[in-house]
N, C-alpha and C positions, 0 to 999 in steps of 0.2 A: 856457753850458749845452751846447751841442752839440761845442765842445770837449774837455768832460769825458766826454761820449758817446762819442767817440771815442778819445778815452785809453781807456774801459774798454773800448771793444769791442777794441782795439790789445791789450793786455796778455790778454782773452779768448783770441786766436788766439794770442799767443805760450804760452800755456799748454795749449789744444785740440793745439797743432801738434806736441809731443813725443808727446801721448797717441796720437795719429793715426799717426805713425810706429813707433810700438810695438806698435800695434794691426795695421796692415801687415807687422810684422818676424813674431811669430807667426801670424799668416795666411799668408805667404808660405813660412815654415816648415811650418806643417801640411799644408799643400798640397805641400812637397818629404817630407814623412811618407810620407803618403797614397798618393804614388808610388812610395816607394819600398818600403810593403808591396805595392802592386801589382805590381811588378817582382820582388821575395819570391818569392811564392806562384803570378807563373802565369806569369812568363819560362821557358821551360824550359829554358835555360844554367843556372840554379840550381841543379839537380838534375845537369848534364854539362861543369862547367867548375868549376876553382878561382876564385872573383872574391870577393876583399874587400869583400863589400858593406854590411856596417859602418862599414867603413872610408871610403868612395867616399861616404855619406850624411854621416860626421862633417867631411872633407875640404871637399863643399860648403856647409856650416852659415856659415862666415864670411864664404865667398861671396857666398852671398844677403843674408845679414845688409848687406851693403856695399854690393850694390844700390843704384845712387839712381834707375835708371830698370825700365822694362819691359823694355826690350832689355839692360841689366847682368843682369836677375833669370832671364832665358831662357836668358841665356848662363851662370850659376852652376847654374842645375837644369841645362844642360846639359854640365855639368863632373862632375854625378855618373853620368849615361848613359854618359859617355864610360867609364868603367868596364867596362862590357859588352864595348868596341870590339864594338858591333852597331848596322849603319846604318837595321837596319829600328826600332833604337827611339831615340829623338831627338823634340827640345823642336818643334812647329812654326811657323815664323814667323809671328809677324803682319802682315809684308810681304810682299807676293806675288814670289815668287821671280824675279833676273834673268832676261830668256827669251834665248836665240839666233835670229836669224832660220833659220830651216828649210833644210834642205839641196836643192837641186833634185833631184829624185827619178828614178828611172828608170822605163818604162813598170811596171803591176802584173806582166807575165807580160813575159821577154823570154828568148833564147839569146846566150849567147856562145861562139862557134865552136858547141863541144861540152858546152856547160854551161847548163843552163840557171837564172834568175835570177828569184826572186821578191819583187820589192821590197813586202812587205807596207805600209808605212809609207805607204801612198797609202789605208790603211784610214781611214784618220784623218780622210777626207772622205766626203759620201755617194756624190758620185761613183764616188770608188775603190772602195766599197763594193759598186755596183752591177756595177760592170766585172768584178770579183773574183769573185761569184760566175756571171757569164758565161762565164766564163771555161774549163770542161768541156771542151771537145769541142779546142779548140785546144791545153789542157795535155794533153791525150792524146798528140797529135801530136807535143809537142815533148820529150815524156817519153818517149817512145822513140826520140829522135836523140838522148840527152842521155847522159852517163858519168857527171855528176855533178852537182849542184842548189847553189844558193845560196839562200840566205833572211835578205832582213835585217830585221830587228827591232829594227832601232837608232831610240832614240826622242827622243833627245836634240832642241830644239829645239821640241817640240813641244807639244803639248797631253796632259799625265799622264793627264786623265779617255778617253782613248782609248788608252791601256793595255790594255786589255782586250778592246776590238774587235779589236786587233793581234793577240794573245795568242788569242782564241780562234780566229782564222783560222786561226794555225798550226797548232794543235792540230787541228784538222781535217783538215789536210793532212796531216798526220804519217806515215799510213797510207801510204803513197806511197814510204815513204822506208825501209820493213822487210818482211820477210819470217816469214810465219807470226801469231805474237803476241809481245804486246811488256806484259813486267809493268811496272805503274805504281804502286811501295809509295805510301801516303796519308801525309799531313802527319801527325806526332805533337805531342802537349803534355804538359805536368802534371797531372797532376789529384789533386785531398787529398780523401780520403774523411774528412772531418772531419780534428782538428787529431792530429797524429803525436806521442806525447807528447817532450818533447826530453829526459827522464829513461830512456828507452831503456825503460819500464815497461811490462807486457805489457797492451794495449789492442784493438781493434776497428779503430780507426781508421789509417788508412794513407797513404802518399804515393808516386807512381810515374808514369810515362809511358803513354799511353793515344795507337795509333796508329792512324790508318783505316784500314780494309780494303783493300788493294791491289784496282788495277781492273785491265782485260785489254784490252787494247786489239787489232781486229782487223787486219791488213795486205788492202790492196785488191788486186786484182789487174792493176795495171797495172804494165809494165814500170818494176824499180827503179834508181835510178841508183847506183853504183856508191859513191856518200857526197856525203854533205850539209854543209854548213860552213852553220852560224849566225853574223850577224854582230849583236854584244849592243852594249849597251852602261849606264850605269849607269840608264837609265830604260828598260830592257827586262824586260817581265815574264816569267822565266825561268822555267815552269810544270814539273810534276814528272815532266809526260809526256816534255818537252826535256831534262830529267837525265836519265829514264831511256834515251831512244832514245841518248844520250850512251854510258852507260855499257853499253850492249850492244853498244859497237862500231861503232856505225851514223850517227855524225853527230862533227863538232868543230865548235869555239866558238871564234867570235875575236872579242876585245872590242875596243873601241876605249876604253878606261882599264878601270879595275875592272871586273869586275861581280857582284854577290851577290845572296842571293834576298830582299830585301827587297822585293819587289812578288811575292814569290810566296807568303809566308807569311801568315797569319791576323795581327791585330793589332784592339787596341782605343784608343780614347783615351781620356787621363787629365784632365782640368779641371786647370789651375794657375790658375784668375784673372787678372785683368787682359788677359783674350779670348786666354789664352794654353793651348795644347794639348799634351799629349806624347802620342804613339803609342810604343806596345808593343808588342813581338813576341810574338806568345801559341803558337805551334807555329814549327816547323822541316822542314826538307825531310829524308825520311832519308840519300838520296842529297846528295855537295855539287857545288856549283856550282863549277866548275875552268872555265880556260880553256886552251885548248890553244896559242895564241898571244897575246900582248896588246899593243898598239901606244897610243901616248900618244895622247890624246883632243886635238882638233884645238879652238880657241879661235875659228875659224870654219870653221862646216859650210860653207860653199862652198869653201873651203881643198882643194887634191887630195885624194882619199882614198886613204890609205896603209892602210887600214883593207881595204878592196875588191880594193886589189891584192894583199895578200896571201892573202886566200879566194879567190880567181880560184886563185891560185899553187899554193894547195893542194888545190883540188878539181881541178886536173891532175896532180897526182902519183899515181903508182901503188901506195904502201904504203896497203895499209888502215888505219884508226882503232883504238888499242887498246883504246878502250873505259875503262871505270872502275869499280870496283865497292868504293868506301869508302867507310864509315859517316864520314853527316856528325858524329856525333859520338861522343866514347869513354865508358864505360861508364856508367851512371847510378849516384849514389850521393850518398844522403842522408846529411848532415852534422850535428848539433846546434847551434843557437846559440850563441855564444859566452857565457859566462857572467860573462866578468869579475872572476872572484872574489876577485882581489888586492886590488882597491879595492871597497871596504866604503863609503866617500865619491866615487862615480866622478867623472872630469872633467866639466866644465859639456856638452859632448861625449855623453860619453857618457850622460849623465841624461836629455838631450833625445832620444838614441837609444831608451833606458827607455821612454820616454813613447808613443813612436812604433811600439818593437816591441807593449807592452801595448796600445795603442787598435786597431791593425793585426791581434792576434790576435784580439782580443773580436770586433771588428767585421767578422770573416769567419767566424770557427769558433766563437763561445758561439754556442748554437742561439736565446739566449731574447733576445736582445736586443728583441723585440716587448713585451716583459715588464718591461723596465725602468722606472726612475720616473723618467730621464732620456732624453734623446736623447743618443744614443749617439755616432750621427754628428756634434755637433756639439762634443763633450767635446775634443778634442785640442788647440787650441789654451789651453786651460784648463790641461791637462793640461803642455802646454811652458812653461807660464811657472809651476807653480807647482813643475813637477822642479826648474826651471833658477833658480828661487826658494831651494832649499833651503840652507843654511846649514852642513850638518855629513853625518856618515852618518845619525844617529838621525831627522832631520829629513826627510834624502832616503826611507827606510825608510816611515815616516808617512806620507809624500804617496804612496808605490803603495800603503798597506794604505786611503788613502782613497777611490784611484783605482777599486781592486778591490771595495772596499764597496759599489760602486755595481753591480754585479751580481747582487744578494742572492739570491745561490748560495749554499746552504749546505754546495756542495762547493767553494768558493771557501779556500784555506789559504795561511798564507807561511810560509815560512819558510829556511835558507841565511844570514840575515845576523844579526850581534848583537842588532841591537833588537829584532828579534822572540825569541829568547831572554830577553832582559830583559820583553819585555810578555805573551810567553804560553808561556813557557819552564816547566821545573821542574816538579814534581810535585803532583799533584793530594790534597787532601784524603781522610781515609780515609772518607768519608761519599758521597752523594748528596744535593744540597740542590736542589730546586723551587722555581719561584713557587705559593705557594699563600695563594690570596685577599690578591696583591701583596704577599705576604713573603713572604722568604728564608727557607726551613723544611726542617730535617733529615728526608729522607724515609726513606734507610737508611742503618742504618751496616755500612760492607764485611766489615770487621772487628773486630769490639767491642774486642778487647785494644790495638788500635790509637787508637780513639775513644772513650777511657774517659772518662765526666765526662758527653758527650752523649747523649740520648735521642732518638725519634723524637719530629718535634714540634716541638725549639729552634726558636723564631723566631732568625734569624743577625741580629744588629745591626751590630756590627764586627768586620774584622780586623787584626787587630795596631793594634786602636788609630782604624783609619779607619773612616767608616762605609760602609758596604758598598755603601748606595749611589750615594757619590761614586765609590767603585770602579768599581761599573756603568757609571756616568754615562763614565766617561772611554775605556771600551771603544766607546760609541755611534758615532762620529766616525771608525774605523778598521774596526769591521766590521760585517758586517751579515747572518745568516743568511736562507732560503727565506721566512719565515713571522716575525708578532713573537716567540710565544712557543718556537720552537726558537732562534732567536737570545737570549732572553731565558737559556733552559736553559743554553745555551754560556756564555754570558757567565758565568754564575752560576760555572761549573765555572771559569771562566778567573781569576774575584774571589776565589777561596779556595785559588790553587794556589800554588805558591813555592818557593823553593831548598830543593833536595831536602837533608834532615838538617836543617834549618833548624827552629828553633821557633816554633808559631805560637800565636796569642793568640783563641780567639771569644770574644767577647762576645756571649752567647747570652740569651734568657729564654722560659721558660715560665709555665704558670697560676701557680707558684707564686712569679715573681720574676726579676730577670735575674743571670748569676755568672758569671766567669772562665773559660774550659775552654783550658787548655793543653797543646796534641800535636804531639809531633813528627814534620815531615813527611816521609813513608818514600814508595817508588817502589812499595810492595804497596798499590795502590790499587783493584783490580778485588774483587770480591764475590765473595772466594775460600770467606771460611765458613759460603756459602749451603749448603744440601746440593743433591746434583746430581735434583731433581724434574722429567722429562719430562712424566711421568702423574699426574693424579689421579682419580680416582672422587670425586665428588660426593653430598651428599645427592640424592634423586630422582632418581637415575640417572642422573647426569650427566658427563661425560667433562668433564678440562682437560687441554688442552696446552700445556705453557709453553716459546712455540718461541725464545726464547732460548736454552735449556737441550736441546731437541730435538735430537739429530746423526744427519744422515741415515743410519747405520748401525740406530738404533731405530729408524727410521720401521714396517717392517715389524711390528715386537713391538707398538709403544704403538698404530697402527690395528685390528690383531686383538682390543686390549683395547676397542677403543674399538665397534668393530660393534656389539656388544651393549647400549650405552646409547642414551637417548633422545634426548640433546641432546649437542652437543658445543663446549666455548668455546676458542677462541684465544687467547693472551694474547701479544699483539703488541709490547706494552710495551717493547720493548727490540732489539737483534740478532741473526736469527736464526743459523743456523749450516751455510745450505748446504743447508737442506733442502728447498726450494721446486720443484724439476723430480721430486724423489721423491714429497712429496708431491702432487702433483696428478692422479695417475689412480685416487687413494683416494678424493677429493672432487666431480669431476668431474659431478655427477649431472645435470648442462644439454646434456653430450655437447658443448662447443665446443671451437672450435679454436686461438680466439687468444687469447693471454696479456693481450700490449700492446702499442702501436707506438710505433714511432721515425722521428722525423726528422733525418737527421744532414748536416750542412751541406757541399755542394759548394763547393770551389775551383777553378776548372781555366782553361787555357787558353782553350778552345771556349766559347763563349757561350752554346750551346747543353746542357750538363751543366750549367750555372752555378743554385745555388737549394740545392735538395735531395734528398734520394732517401729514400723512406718506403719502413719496413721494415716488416715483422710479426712476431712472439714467437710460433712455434706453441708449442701443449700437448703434452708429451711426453704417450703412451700405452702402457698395462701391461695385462698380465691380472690384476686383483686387484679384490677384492668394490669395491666403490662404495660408501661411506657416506650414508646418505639419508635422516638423524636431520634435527633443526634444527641450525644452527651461529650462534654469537653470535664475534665478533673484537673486542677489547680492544686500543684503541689511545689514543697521545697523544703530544706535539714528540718522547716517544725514542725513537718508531719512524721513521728514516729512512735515504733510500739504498735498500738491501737488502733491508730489511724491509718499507718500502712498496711493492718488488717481488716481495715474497710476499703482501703486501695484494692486489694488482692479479691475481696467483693465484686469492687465495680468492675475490674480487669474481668473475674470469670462470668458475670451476668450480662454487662453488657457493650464491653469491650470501649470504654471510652477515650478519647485522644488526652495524655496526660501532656500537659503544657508547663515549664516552667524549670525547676532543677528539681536534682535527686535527694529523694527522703534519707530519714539518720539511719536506714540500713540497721533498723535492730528492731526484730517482733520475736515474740513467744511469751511463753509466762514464765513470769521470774522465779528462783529458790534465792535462796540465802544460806550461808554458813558462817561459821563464826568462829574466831580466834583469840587465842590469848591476847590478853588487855580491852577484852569489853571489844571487839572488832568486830560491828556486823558488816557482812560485803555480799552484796545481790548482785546477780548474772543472770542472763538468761536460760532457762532449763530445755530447751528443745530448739530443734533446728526447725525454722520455721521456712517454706518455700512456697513460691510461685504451682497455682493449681498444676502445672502440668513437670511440676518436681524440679526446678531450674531458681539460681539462689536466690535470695532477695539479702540473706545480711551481706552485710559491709558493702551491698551496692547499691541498696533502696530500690524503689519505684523508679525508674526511669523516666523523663521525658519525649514524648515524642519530637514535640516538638521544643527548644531548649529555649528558655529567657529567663533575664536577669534583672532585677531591678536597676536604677542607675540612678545617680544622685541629681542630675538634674530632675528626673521622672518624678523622683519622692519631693523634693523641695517646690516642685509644680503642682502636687496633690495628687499625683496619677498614677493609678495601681495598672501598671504597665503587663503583671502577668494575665492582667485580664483583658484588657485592651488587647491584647495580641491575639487570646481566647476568642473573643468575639469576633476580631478581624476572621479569623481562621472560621469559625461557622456560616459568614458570608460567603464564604469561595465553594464552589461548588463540590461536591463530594466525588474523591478520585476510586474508579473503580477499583474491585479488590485485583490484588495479581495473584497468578494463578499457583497452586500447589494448596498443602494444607491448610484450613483455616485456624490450627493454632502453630503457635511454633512447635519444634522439636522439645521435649527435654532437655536439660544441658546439668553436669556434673559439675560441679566447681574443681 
């Protein structure tokens, strides 16, 4: 028995144990992702250097993958850094670094002949610390016997978390060492004002360098010595006051190995798992760091210093310092992602790149990810194994349109590769079809000589044969609009569309029966044989505006007619045309000032921009009458985007009763990014809200008061959302109830 026990639990772990390394392969992976959108988006070399960094991410993938320890897996993510060649960004050990024992130091304040010597590296204890700043009355004295200063700040040996004591002593003393003022340009980084579209399409959103305020630093007035020699080395923190006193002439640099500004620049760290760290360089010095002599770094600090005798050697020479004044780097300039478009099937490479750029863009730049019915942050590994799962192009295609569904954007679109041609390609029916009362029902037709057979009203059962709503059904799984029933709209539009010239089959039925209607499908699919009606007059005196049809050219004419009626109704129904900043100082009778706000997502280097920035939509304003009838707005899923940002208009101008069902719940202005195999995918770039900050996506416009079309309603001719509109302006108007006149804000 216990035998057998052990047989099964033996066979248990040999079957846990692949799963468990598979399991580790894409964690390990998501996590070299994850860095390497961090690296993306706020290294600022991105934006001022040529680097492969597609490349440098696909490069390390088999790397890791081949990992068998913690220390193989540090060293493959840090096979992709090394790309950078930048030492401020690098994997951190989880062993604590070999130390040197410390070099014997020289008194803090001493003279040599005629030079005087300031061994800062005694900062490093409290002692030193204390003697250091005792030190006044004697630096005086011996700063004026002096021609020339040394300062070392060589840190090697030591203790890194005292960096900084070092580092800021200098800086203090600076003043000593110049005459007048001494400018000190501020660290610059990246920063993306929301995501930059990589379609080059004209957007809001932007990407660029953002660099601190240069400070001014005073000169003291005590006798200056003639030049200063700093001696560095790779654990000196080379602050941007020490470049600049550099580059005005006023001081050299002698390293003993390297030295760069990676203890001078901004940096964050990245989580890799397994207790393992990467720091990042998040800004850069404008000025660079140059050495003016460099001597090989000594393997023991008690070793002679060849380092010391030559800043001895040079602070007795008599040519002054030339100084330096180049940009530590060359021009900024934003590039597009690469698109791949040759492969339609990309390598196994490049798929998991797919996975990594999409999870990488959502999860910095879609604004709504609070919105999601997933967690978002945890999707990537999911994501790498079901890219690197796929089978073919069509199959790869499918897994981003599934990936993307999960943001139910309904500014979310693919398209660039075959499959999405084959699945939402081709030309749309000449009709408009609805859900109404959960069927598929002709609502209009665009153009009757095109749609001859159908009436308003066909219940749609199948096309060509299928029923329609396995059609549906197979769109579920790939997309997914704002709201159900504008994605239900879309869908519908997407189940009756197909190769243009192509013949198509409904099977349709009405009261009287179901029959055949066959049309062939033409690319004249808009509702060209509507007539062009802006205005109507109403019985009882009632104004309609059908701002589909509206172009802001009429605005002026169709308000003039409209002053003189009672009531005046909207009909939202659809897309307007641009007329939204004209209309509003017609309607305006609340006197306010804001439209609606936005939130659009920070990326930057600084930790401090990092979040967002909320904007406000003012009201444009006009000399022209104010309309100050009642207003009613006609809305339902085909009002969105645009048109729910003329909703949020009438909302803040003139408060009108919205009548009908709720909009597709998606406004802002779009980006786009792009992926391997030619994948362009648009989302929305900002969070767009309700004037008094309360959400509008995934819940649209609301109606006040709610109605539905109904199939008998449509088959009778009767546009019941307005009928109801109108009933509702005869009943007399209930007074307001008491409290604020707008709502509260509300958070989602």
């Amino acid at each position: 028995m216990c035998l057998a026990l052990l047989a099964v639990s033996g066979a248990a772990a040999q079957q846990t144990k692949p799963e468990e390394q598979e399991r580790t392969r894409h964690q390990r992976l998501a996590a070299l992702g994850e860095l390497w959108g961090q690296v993306r988006y706020r290294h600022p070399w991105m934006l001022s250097r040529r680097i492969d960094w597609d490349a440098a991410f696909m490069n390390a993938v088999p790397k890791v993958e081949a990992a068998r320890s913690t220390d193989e897996y540090a060293a493959a993510v840090q096979s992709m850094l090394d790309a950078l060649e930048d030492p401020a960004t690098k994997v951190k050990s989880a062993q604590p670094p070999a130390t040197l024992a410390p070099p014997t130091l020289r008194p803090v304040l001493g003279l040599e002949k005629d030079v005087v010597v300031l061994d800062l590296r005694n900062l490093t204890s409290s002692e030193g610390l204390q003697e250091f700043w005792g030190l006044r009355t004697r630096s005086r004295e011996l700063f004026a016997k002096a021609r020339a200063a040394i300062v070392d700040l060589r840190l090697r040996g030591f203790n890194p978390a005292e960096a900084w004591s070092v580092s800021s002593a200098a800086d203090q003393i600076l003043p000593l060492f110049f005459e007048g003022e001494l400018v000190v340009p501020g660290l610059r980084s990246t920063i993306h004002g929301g995501y930059k579209p990589q379609s080059g399409m004209d957007a809001p959103y932007t990407t660029a360098f953002t660099q601190d305020a240069s400070s001014v630093v005073q000169a003291s007035s005590w006798k200056k010595p003639a030049r200063v020699i700093f001696l560095l080395d790779d654990h000196s923190l080379v602050s941007p006051k020490l470049l600049a006193l550099r580059a005005a002439g006023r001081a050299l640099f002698v390293g003993e190995g390297p030295v760069t500004d990676a203890l001078a620049v901004d940096t964050q760290d990245v989580p890799l798992g397994e207790k393992l760290t990467a720091t990042l360089r998040t800004s850069e010095t404008v000025l660079p760091v140059g050495l003016d002599e460099e001597l090989p770094a000594r393997a023991d600090l008690k070793a002679p210093d060849a380092a010391f005798a030559r800043a001895l050697a040079l602070a007795r020479q008599k040519s002054k310092p030339k100084g330096s004044t180049a940009s530590a780097q060359p021009e900024i300039l934003w590039r597009p992602d690469n698109a791949y478009k040759e492969a339609p099937y990309p390598s196994r490479e490049l798929r998991l790149l797919a996975a990594v750029r999409l999870w990488n863009v959502v999860e910095l730049f879609f604004p709504y990810t609070h919105l999601m019915d997933v967690d978002w942050s945890q999707q990537l590994p999911l994501f790498l194994k079901r890219f690197e799962a796929a089978k073919d192009a069509n199959e790869y295609a499918l897994e981003v349109a599934k990936a993307a569904k999960d943001l139910r954007d309904g500014h979310v679109s693919l398209s660039g590769h075959p499959a999405y041609t084959e699945l939402w390609g081709g030309v749309g029916a000449p009709f408009e079809a609805r859900d109404i009362e959960g069927k598929v029902v002709v609502t209009e037709l665009f153009e009757p000589r095109l749609a001859q057979g159908l009436s308003v009203g066909d219940v749609i059962e199948r096309v060509d044969g299928e029923p329609i709503e396995d059609r549906l059904r197979r769109l579920e799984p790939i997309h997914q609009g704002s709201t159900e029933a504008a994605t239900r709209f879309f869908h519908i539009y997407l189940a009756l569309a197909g190769p243009e010239g192509a013949e198509a089959t409904f099977t349709v039925r009405n009261e009287k029966g179901g029959r055949e209607v066959k049309l062939q499908r033409s690319p004249q699919v808009s509702p060209k044989g509507r007539p062009h009606e802006p205005f109507k007059l109403l019985e009882d005196n009632i104004s309609y505006v059908n701002l589909a049809q509206l172009k802001p050219g009429e605005v002026a004419e169709v308000m003039k007619k409209v002053q003189g009626t009672r009531a005046l109704v909207f009909d939202l129904r659809g897309y307007p045309q641009g007329t939204g900043s004209v209309l509003a100082p017609y309607l305006n009778v609340k006197g306010a000032k804001t439209w609606a706000r936005f939130e659009v997502p920070l990326v930057a280097g600084s930790t401090l921009v990092n979040g967002r920035v909320a904007l406000t939509q003012e009201l444009p304003t006009a000399d022209v009458p104010v309309y100050r009838g009642r207003t009613v707005t006609l809305i339902d899923e085909r009002a969105m985007s645009h048109a729910e940002h003329v909703g949020l208009m009438l909302e803040a101008t003139c408060g009108p009763t919205f009548v009908g069902s709720p909009t597709a719940g998606a406004d802002g202005n779009m980006t786009h990014t792009v992926l391997p195999g030619g994948i362009w995918m648009s989302f929305t770039g900002m969070d767009t809200r309700h004037a008094d900050g309360s959400q509008l996506q995934r819940k649209g416009l609301t109606p006040h008061v709610a109605v539905h079309p109904t199939l008998a309603g449509l088959r009778a001719g009767r546009d019941e959302v307005l009928e109801r509109a109108l009933q509702l302006l005869k009943e007399p108007v209930k007074p307001a109830a008491a409290g604020p006149a707008t709502r509260p804000a509300q958070r989602p």
